[in-house]
C-alpha positions as CSV (number, residue, x, y, z in Angstrom):
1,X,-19.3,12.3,-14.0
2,X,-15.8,11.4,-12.7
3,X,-17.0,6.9,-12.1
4,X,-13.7,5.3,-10.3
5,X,-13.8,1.5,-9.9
6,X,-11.6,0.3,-6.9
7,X,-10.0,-3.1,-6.3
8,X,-9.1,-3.8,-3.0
9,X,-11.6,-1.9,-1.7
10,X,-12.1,-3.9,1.6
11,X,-8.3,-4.2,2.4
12,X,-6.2,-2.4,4.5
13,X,-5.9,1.1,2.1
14,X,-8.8,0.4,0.0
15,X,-11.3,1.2,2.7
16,X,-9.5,4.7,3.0
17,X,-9.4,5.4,-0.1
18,X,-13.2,5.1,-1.0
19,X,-14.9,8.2,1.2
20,X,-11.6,10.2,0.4
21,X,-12.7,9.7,-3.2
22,X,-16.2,10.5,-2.6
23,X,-15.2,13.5,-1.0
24,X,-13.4,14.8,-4.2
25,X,-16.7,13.9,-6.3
26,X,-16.1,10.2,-7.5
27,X,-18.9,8.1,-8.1
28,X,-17.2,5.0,-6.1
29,X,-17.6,1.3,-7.4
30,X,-15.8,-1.7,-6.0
31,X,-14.9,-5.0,-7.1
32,X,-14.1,-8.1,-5.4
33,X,-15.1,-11.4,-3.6
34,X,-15.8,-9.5,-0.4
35,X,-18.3,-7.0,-0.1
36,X,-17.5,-4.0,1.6
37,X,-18.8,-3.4,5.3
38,X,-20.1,0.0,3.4
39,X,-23.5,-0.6,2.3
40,X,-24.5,2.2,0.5
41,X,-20.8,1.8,-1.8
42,X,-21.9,-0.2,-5.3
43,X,-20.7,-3.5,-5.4
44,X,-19.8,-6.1,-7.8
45,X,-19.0,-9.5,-7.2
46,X,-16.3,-10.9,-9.1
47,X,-13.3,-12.9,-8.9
48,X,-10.2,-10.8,-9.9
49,X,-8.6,-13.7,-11.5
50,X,-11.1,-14.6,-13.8
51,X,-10.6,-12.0,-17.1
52,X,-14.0,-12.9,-18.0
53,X,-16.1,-11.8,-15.3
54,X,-14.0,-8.8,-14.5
55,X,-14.7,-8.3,-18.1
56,X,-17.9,-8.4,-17.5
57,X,-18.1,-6.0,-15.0
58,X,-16.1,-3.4,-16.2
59,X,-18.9,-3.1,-19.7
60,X,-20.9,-2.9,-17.3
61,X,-19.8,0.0,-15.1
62,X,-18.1,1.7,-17.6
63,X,-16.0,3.2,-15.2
64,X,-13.4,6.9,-16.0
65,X,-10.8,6.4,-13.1
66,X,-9.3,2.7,-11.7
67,X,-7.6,2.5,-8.7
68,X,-5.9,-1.1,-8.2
69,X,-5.3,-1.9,-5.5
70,X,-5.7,-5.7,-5.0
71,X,-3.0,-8.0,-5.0
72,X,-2.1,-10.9,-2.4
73,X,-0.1,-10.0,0.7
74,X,-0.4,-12.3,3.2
75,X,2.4,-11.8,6.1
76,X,5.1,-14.1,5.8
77,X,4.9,-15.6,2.3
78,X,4.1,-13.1,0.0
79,X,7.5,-12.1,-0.7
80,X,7.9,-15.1,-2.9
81,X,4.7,-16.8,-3.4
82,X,3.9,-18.2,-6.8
83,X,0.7,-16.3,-6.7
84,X,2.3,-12.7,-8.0
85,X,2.9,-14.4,-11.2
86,X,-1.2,-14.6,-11.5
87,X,-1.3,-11.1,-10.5
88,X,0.4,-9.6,-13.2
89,X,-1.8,-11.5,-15.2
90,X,-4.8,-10.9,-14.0
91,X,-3.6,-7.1,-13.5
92,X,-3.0,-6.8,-17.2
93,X,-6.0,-8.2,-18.3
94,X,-8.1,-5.6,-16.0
95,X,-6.5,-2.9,-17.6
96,X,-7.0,-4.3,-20.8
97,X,-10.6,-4.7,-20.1
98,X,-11.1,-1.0,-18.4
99,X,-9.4,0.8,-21.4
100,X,-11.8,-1.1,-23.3
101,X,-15.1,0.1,-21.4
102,X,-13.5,3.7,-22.0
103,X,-11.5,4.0,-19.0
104,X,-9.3,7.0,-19.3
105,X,-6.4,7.6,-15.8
106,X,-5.6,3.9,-14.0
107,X,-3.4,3.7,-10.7
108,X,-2.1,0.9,-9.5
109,X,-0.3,0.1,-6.5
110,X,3.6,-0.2,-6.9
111,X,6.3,-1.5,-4.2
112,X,9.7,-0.1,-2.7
113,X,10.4,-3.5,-3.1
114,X,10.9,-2.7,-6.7
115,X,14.2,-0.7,-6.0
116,X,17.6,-2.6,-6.0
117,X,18.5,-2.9,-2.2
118,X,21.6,-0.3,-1.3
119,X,20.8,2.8,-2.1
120,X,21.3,5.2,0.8
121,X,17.6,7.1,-1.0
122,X,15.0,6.0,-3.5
123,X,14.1,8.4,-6.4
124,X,11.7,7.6,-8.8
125,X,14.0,8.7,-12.3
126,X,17.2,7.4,-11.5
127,X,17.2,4.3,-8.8
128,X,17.8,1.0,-10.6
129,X,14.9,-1.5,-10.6
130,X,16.7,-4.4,-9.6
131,X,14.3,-6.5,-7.0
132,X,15.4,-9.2,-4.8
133,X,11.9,-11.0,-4.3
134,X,9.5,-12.1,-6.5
135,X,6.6,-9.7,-5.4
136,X,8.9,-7.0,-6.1
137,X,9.8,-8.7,-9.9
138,X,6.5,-9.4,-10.5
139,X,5.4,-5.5,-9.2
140,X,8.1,-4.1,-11.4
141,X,7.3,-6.1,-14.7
142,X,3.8,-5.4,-14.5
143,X,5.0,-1.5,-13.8
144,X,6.8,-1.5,-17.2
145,X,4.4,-3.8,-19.1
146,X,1.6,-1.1,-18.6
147,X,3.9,1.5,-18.9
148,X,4.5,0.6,-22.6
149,X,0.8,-0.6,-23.3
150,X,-0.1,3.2,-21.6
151,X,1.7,4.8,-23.7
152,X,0.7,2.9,-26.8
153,X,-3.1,3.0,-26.8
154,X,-3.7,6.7,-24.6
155,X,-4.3,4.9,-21.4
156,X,-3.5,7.5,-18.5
157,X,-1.1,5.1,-16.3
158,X,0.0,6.2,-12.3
159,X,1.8,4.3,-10.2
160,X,2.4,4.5,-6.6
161,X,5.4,3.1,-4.8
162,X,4.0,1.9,-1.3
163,X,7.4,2.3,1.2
164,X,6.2,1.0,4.3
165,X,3.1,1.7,6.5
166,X,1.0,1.2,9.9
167,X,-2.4,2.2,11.5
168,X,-5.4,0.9,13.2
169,X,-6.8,-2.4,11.7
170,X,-3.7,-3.9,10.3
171,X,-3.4,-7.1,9.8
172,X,-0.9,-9.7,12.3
173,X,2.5,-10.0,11.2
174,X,3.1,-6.7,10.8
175,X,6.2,-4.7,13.0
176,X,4.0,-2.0,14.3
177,X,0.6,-4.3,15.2
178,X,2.5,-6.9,16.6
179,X,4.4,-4.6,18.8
180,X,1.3,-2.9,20.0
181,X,-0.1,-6.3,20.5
182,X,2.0,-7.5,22.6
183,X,3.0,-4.6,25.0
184,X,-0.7,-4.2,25.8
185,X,-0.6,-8.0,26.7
186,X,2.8,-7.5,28.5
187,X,4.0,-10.5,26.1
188,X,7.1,-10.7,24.8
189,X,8.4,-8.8,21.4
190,X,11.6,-10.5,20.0
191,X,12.8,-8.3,17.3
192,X,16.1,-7.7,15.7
193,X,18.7,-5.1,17.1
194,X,16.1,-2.6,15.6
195,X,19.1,-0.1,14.5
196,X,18.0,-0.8,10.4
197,X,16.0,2.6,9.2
198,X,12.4,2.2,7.0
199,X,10.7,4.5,5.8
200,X,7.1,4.9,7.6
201,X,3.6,6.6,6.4
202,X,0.3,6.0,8.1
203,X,-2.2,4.2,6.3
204,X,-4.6,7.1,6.2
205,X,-1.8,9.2,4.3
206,X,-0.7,6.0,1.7
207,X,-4.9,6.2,0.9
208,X,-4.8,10.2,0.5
209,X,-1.8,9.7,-1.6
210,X,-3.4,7.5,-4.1
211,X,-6.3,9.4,-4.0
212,X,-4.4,12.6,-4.9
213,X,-2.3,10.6,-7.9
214,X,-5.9,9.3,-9.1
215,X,-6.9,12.9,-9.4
216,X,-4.2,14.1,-11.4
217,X,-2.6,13.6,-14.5
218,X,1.1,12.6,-13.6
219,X,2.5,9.4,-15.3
220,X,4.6,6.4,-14.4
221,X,6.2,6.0,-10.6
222,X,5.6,8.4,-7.3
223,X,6.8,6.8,-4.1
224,X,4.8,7.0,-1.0
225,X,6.2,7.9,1.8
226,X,7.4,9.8,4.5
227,X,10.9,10.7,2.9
228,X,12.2,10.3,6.6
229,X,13.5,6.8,7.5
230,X,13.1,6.0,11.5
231,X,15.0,3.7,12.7
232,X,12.5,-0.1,13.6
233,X,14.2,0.5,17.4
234,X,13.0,4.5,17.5
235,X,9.6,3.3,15.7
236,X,9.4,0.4,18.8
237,X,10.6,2.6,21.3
238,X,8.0,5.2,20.5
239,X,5.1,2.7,20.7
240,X,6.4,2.1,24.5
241,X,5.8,5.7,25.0
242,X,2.4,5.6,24.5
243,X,2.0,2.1,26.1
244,X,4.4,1.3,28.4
245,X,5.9,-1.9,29.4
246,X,9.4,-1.4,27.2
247,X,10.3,-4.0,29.1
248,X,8.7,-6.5,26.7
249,X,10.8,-5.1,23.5
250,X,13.3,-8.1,23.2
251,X,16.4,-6.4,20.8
252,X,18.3,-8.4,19.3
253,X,16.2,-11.8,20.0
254,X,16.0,-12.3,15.9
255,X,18.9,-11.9,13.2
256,X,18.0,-9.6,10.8
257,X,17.4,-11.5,7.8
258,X,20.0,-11.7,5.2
259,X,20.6,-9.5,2.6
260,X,18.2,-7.1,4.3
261,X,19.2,-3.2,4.0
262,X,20.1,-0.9,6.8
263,X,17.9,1.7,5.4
264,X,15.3,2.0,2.7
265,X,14.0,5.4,2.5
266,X,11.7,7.4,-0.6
267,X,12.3,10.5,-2.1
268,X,8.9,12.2,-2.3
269,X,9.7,15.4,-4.7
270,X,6.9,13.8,-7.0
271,X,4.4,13.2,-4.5
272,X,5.0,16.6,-2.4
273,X,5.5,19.0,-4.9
274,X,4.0,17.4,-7.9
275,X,1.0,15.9,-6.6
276,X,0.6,18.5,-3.9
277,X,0.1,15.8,-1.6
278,X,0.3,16.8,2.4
279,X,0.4,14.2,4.8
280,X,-2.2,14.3,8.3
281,X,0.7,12.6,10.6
282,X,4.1,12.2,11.9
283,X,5.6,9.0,13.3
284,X,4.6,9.8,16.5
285,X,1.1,10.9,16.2
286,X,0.3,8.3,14.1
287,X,1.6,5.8,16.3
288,X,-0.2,7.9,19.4
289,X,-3.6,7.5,17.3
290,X,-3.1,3.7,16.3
291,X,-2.3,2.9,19.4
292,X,-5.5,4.7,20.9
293,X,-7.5,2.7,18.4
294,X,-6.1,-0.4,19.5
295,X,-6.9,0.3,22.7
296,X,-11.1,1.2,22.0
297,X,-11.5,-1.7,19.6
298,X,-9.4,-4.4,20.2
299,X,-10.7,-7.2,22.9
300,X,-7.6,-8.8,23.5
301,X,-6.0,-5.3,24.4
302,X,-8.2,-4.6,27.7
């Protein structure tokens, strides 16, 4: 019985990632202070940052597989909240506690922000780890903490390198939802000259991609992504396409913060030809298909 216990399991990939692992034959359990809109998924109630009731709830499920996916995000302060620090912690003390229960293969959820800013392509082996934000410190420490710890006691340790990502559902404050907001309003989208290139992956694809390094054996960091940075003006102009109203894209209203790089973009050897991971969309079907979404579900967009 392959038993996987999910963090995060409400957030934005979490509630992706849990019928994608019953499809491959997981029994699913998630944790949290939020139960899932998923009724028939087993849930346990517990505050991540208390070691003793996740603890508690790890004996008690006794789980093979964890996928981690929790951590705090919010738009707009996360980069350099205090709050990572209590993430690591609490991070290391769930590993600690699942190994314990007999755990065997744990994923957690890495950042590009990891990376030292520069570098015209990311790869896994040979990129510094030099971040200029605390979430991306605190990420990386907790990356090579476990890492050692893996290693040490025969835990199976994966660790996936989230690049950057859209879809239906996300959350305000992000480049892609915002945009779509406000073009369906006809409101105004002040954004920078738009000419710096991210790397892009739908948020159905990041969830298949963790599912798929779950499922296998490979250790340490696998970035997902698209390996194909788009330039922000191409990814905006693209979401005009299917809207209209271009109009209402404002370039070059904001500065583009400093220090910021022209282009961040993953190498995904690891994830495409070791993981065998595929991805369902391109930029602009996935774009076509959140914005569709938008449109069926989203009040403020009729």
């Amino acid at each position: 019985m392959k038993r996987v216990l999910v963090t995060g399991a409400t957030g934005f990939i979490g509630a992706r990632a849990v019928p994608l692992l019953r499809a491959r034959g997981y029994e699913v359990h998630a944790i949290g202070r939020t139960r899932p809109e998923d009724r028939d998924l087993e849930f346990h109630s517990a505050d991540l940052l208390d070691a003793d009731a996740v603890r508690a709830v790890t004996l008690k499920i006794r789980a093979t597989h964890l996928l981690h996916l929790a951590w705090d995000v919010t738009p707009g302060r996360y980069w350099r909240a205090s709050e990572n620090l209590d993430w690591v912690s609490a991070s290391l003390q769930l590993a600690r506690a699942f190994e314990a229960a007999g755990g065997r293969r744990a994923v957690f959820a890495g950042t590009c922000a990891e990376y030292q800013w520069g570098a015209p392509r990311f790869f896994e082996a040979t990129t510094p780890c030099v971040p200029a934000t605390l979430y991306g410190a605190a990420k990386d420490a907790l990356r090579r903490l476990l890492t050692y710890y893996g290693d040490s006691g025969g835990l199976s340790v994966g660790w996936g390198r989230i690049f950057f990502l859209y879809g239906p559902g996300e959350k305000p404050g992000r480049l892609v939802s915002d945009a779509i907001r406000c073009l369906v309003k006809v409101a105004p989208f002040p954004t920078t000259h738009g000419n710096q290139r991210r790397d892009f992956l739908h948020v159905d694809d990041v969830a298949g991609a963790f599912v798929a390094l779950i499922d296998c054996n490979a250790q340490g960091p696998v970035n997902i992504g698209s390996g194909a940075a788009i330039s922000v003006r191409s990814v905006l102009d693209i979401v005009a396409s299917e809207i209209g109203n271009a109009d209402c894209l404002q370039f070059g209203a904001r500065t583009l913060a400093e220090g910021e790089p022209m282009v961040i973009e993953a190498d995904v050897t690891r994830l495409t030809q070791e993981i065998g991971f595929k991805p369902l969309y391109d930029i602009k079907g996935g774009i076509a298909q959140t914005v569709a979404w938008w449109k069926r579900n989203c009040a403020e967009s009729r």
